[in-house]
C-alpha angles and dihedrals in degrees: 000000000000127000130253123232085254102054096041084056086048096048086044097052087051092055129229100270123157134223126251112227108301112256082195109149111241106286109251118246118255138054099316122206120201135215135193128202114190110187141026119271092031093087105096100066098044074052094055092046086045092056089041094054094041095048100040103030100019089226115162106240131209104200112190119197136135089225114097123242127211111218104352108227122248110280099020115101101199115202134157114259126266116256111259100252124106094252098053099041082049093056096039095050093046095053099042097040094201112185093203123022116205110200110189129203084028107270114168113221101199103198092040094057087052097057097038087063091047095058089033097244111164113227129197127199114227130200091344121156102170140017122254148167117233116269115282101021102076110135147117103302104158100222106356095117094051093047095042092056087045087075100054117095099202131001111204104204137195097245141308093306094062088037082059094055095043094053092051095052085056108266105148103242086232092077085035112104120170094215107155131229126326121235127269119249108276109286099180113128125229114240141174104237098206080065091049096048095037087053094040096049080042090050103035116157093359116126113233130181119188129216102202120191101006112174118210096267098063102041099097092058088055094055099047094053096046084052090051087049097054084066094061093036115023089188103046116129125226114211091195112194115179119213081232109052085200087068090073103080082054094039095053091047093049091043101054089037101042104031090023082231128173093247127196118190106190097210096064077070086249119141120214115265128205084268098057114111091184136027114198119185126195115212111071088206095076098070087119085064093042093046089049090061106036119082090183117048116180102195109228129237086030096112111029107016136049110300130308109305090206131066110246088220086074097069091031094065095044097051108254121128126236152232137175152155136274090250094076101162125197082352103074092106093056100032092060092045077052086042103049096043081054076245098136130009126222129213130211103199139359093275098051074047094066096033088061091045095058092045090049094059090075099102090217101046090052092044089056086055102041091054091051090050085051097057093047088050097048091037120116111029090118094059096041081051085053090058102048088049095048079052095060103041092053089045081053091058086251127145 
């Protein structure tokens, strides 16, 4: 297959490296399905559809993708990416033998493209909105767009504004589909239900926000704007969760010496009593307890640190409300989709902190947000079901 002007000045411009000797792990027998992740923050939804794949059609899965991920689940083989250059793709390709290749946010991955046509290797376009070129290799290729997309079966886009785009960049409307955006890989906390309903029945009526997550340094804003809050609720409860568990035993002690506060620590085995200002527990696996109970959840690390150490999605999809920083880490993605459905709000200081607390309280008002967070959260299963279908039909030899 020869190549076109566009995509010479494309391979050129990549250079002609070559590839060490491949410290690829073994490929995995069956009928292996690759996806590709381009970018950070777009990991979680090519990992719902991974663990979909592995678990319902026990299909063996390459995920490629530069994040890191913490205990890869069974099934899924996580590397980084090849580089885009004919060499490289040809290796990679060679060694890994997919029979179907999923690229989500709609790079286009010129070489690839190339060689997937070459070997006749169908390839779909997942949660894209608009066409780009990897980072690093922008630049003026005449065609290149046009012949790259060529390539692609079925783009699966984020609604009528990014079919638009597709279209005039030369995709045919008949593989177009508007689908909407895939769901996000499976947030919901474990949790021991006697715990939930002990603590619920003790705590009854009392109004509790939790801080998960809260680094040092930003310790003393919680606080202060737990103490601001008592004045607008006496009886308002703190579930208070360092970022470092071993904090507790000096927290406890400031807090009771310095704010003359009613401090549980949940590791001496005590429960909170009506009296208890703050609750701190000990162990950091237990956030699907402490999201349970919490109607209002402020993300740690959000405001003074570097950036939120839990997934938003976590609160979202057990009800609690949120609030954050500014500083949202590796979260921003998802924190604006919580954002612009007023799904989450985000402060700026201690006292916007409080301000939203206080507005919070109000049952109703949490309850709104929380729903909101909720529908973000629990969005997108039937599109990431559209995809797994369109897989295996394709896999079946089906149009």
């Amino acid at each position: 297959m020869s190549y076109s002007l566009g995509l010479t000045l494309y391979t050129l411009g990549g250079g002609r490296s070559v590839l060490a000797t491949p410290s690829w792990a073994a490929r995995p027998r069956g009928r292996l399905v690759w996806l590709h992740v381009p970018q950070a923050g777009a990991l979680g939804p090519l990992l719902a559809l991974a663990r979909r794949l592995v678990e319902e059609d026990g299909l063996p899965v390459l995920l490629t993708t530069s994040e890191a991920v913490a205990d890869p689940p069974p099934g899924i083989s996580i590397v980084p990416p090849p580089t885009d250059t004919m060499t490289q793709v040809e290796a990679f390709l060679t060694h890994w033998q997919p029979e179907i290749i999923i690229v989500s946010d709609g790079e286009l991955r010129p070489a690839l493209m190339h060689e997937a046509a070459r070997r006749k290797l169908p390839v779909l376009m997942v949660n894209a909105r608009i066409p780009r070129l990897p980072a690093g290799r922008n630049g003026w290729y005449p065609g290149l767009t046009r012949s790259s997309l060529a390539r692609v079966q079925h783009c699966l886009v984020l609604d009528d504004q990014a079919a638009r785009t597709f279209r005039k960049s030369g995709v045919a409307a008949n593989r177009i589909e508007p689908a909407g955006r895939m769901e996000e890989q499976s947030a919901v906390l474990p949790y021991v239900e006697s715990d939930r309903a002990a603590l619920a029945q003790t705590l009854a009526s009392r109004p509790i926000w939790l801080a998960a997550s809260v680094p040092e340094a930003e310790e003393a804003t919680v606080i202060a704007a737990h103490r601001e809050a008592l004045r607008l609720s006496h009886r308002l409860l703190l579930i208070l969760l360092p970022q470092d568990p071993e904090r507790g035993a000096a927290l406890a002690e400031s807090l009771e010496k310095q704010e003359g506060w009613s401090v549980v620590r949940r590791g001496t085995g005590n429960d909170p009593n009506a009296e208890t200002e703050v609750y701190l527990p000990d162990d950091a696996t237990e956030f699907g307890l402490w999201y349970r109970l919490a109607p209002v959840s402020f993300l740690g690390g959000s405001l003074l640190g570097t950036g939120c150490a839990r997934n938003p999605l976590e609160p979202a999809a057990l009800g609690s409300a949120i609030l954050h920083g500014p500083v949202v880490g590796p979260h921003g993605a998802i924190l604006d989709r919580l954002g612009s459905a007023r799904a989450a709000r985000k402060v700026g200081s201690g006292a916007e902190l409080v301000q939203a607390l206080g507005d919070l309280l109000s049952p109703d008002r949490a309850a709104r947000q929380a729903q909101a967070a909720w529908d973000v959260a629990s969005e997108g299963a039937d599109v990431t079901l559209r995809i797994v279908t369109l897989i295996r039909n394709i896999l079946e030899g089906e149009p």
